[in-house]
C-alpha positions in Angstrom: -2.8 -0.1 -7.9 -4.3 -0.5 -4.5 -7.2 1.5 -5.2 -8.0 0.5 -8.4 -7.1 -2.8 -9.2 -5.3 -1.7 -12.2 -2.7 -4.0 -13.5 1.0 -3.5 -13.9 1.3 -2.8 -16.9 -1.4 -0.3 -16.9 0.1 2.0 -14.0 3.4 1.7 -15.6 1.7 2.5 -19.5 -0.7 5.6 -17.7 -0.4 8.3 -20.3 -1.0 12.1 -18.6 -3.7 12.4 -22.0 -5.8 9.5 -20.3 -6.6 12.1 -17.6 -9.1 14.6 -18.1 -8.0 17.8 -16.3 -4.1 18.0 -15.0 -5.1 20.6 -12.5 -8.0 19.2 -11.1 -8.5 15.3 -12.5 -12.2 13.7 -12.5 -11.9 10.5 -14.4 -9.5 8.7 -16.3 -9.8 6.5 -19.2 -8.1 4.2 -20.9 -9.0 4.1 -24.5 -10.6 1.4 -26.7 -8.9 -0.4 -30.0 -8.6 1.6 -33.0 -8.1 0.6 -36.5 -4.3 2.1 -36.2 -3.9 1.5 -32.8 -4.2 -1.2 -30.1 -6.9 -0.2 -26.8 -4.6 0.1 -23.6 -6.7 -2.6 -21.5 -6.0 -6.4 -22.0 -9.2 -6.8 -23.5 -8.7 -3.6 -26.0 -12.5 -2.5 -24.7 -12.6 1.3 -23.2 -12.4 1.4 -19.3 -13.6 4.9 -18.0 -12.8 5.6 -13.8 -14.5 8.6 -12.3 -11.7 9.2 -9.7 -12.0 8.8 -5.6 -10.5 11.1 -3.4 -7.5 8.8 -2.4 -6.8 8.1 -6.8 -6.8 11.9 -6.8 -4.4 12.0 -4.3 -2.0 9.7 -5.9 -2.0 11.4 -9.5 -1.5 14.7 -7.7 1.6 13.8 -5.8 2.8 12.5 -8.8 2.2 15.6 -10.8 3.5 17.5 -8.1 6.8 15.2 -7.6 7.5 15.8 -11.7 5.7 18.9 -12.5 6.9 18.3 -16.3 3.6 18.3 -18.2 5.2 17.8 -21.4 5.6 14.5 -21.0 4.2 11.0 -21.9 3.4 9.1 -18.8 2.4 9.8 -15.5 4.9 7.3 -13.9 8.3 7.7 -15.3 11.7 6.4 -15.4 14.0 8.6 -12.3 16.5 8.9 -15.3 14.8 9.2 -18.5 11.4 11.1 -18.3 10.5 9.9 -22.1 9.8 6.0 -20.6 7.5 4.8 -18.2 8.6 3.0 -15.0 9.2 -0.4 -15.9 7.3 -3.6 -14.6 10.2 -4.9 -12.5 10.9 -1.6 -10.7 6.7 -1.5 -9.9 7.0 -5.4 -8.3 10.1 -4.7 -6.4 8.6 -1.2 -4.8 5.6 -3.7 -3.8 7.5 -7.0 -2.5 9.7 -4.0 -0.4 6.6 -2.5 1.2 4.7 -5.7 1.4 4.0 -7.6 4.8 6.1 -10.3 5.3 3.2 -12.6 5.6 1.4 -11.4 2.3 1.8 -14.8 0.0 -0.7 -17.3 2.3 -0.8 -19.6 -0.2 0.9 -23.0 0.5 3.9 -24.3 -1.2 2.0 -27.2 -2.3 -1.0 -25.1 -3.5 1.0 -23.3 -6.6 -2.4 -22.7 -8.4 -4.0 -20.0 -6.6 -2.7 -16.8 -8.0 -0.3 -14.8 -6.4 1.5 -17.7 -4.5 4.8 -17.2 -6.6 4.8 -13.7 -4.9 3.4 -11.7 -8.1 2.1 -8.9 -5.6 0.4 -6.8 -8.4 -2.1 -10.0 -8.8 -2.7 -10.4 -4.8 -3.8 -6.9 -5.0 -6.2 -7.5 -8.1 -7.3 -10.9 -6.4 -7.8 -9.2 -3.2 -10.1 -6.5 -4.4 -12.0 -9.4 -6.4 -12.7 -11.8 -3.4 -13.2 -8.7 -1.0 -16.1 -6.5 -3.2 -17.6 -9.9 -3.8 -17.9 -10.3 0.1 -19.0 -6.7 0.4 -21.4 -6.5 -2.1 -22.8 -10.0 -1.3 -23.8 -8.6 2.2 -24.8 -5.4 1.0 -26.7 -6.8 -2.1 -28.2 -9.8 -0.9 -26.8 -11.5 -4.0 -24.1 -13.2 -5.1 -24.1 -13.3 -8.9 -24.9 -9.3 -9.0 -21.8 -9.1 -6.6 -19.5 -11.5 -8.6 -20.7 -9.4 -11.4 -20.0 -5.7 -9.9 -16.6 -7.2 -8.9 -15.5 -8.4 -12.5 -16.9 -4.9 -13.8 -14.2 -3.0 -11.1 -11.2 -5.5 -12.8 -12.7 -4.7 -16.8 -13.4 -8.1 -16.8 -15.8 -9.1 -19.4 -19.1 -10.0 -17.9 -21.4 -10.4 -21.2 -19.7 -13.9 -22.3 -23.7 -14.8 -23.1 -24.5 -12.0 -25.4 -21.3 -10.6 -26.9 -23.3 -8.2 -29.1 -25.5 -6.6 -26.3 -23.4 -3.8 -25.8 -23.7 -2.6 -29.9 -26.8 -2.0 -28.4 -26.5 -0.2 -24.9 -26.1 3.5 -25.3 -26.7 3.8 -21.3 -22.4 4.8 -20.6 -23.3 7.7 -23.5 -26.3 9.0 -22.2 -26.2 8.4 -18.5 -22.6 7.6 -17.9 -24.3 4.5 -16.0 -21.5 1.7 -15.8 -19.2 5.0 -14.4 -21.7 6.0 -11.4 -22.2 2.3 -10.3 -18.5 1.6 -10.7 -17.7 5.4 -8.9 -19.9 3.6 -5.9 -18.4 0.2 -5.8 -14.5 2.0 -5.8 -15.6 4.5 -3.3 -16.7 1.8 -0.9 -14.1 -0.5 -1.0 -11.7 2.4 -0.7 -13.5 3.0 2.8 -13.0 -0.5 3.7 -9.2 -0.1 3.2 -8.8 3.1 5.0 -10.9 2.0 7.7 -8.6 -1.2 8.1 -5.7 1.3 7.6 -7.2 3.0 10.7 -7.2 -0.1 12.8 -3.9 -1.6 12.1 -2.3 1.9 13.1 -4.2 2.0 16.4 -2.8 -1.6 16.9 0.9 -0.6 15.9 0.5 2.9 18.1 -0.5 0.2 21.3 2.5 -1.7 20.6 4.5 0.9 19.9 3.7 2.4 23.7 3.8 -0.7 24.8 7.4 -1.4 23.6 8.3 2.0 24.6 7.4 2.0 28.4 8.7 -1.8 28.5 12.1 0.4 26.6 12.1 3.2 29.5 11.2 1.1 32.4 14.7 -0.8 31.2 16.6 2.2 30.7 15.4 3.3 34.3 16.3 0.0 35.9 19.7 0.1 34.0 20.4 3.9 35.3 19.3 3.3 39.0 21.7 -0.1 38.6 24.8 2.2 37.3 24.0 4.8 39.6 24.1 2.5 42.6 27.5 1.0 41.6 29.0 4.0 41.1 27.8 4.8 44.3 29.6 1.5 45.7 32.3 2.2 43.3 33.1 5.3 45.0 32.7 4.4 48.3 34.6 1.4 47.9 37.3 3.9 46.6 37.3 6.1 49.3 38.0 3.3 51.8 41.1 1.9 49.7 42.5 5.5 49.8 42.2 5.6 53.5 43.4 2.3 54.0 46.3 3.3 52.1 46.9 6.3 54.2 47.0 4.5 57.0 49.9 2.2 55.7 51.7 5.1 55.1 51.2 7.4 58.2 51.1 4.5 60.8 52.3 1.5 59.7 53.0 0.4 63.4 49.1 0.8 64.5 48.3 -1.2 61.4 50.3 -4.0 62.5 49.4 -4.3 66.0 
């Protein structure tokens, strides 16, 4: 979901037949509507992915967590192999890894999406507003960006001339729409691992930092034990002489 911008309830609904090769997977597609059956996109058009390295990686863990072929979906129930995760099990895995400060929208701003804590939109949103800021720097334009970033969601972005693509054969000849899309995925997922890389060299300082703060403590708090036990002992030994004294010359004490 991170990676692609998929929604919900097309991670949960993945089929292992929308992947192209099991042993070594290149693109994944989602087909189109049928006459007998319904496309498995919102807007029942066919969305084709040529796969990064890091979408790769996640399809082969999963293959290699539940090696079992033979079934339907990708992502399966942990009891029932036959059914896909469900919806609610997908949002609670994300609101438990989730920062705590993910939702920044205000209570009394309920309109921007995401704010209820629907994480599977903040990631779609946050692909949307970041490859528009991305590609907008790297493009030079705005509408071409807003346009490459709608592309990366399956949004439709040919409201204006619903019949142009009867005519654009470009995807068939030159797989076109793929390549440009292959780029646009491949450089946000740079810009995520990039940031990944920087918020782990920040955790790693203040991980030291905590630790050395930790065993400067633990040293203080040894030297402090070991000094009263020191004094402890000390203290000890003169109570026990005292004591012999009483015993032996109780005279001497007196005088």
């Amino acid at each position: 979901m991170m990676f692609t911008g998929l929604r919900p309830i097309n991670i949960c609904n993945l089929r292992l037949s929308y992947i192209d090769d099991l042993n070594n997977p290149k693109f994944l597609t989602f087909p189109e509507t049928t006459h007998t059956t319904r496309g498995a996109m919102k807007n029942q058009k066919e969305f084709k992915i040529q796969l990064t390295p890091e979408m790769k990686k996640a399809i082969k863990q999963e293959l290699k967590l539940n090696p079992d072929i033979n079934r339907t979906y990708l992502f399966c129930k942990v009891k029932d192999n036959s059914k896909p995760i469900s919806k609610e099990s997908l949002n609670r895995a994300l609101k438990y890894h989730a920062p705590k400060d993910m939702v920044v929208a205000s209570r009394d701003n309920i309109n921007i999406k995401g704010s209820a804590g629907a994480y599977p939109t903040l990631l779609r949103s946050f692909l949307k507003s970041h490859m528009k800021e991305v590609l907008t720097k790297k493009i030079g334009s705005s509408t071409i960006a807003e346009i490459e970033s709608k592309k990366m969601l399956h949004h439709s972005v040919s409201e204006h001339d619903p019949m142009s693509k009867h005519y654009d054969h470009s995807n068939i000849l030159y797989n076109t729409d793929i390549k440009a899309l292959y780029k646009n995925f491949s450089l946000f997922e740079k810009e995520i691992l990039k940031e990944v890389k920087i918020q782990a060299k920040l955790k790693n300082k203040t991980t030291k930092k905590s630790f050395l703060k930790l065993d400067y403590s633990n040293n203080f708090i040894a030297k402090v034990k070991s000094t009263i036990s020191a004094y402890s002992t000390i203290w000890g030994n003169i109570v026990q002489q005292t004591q012999k004294l009483k015993k032996s010359r109780p005279l001497q004490i007196l005088e």
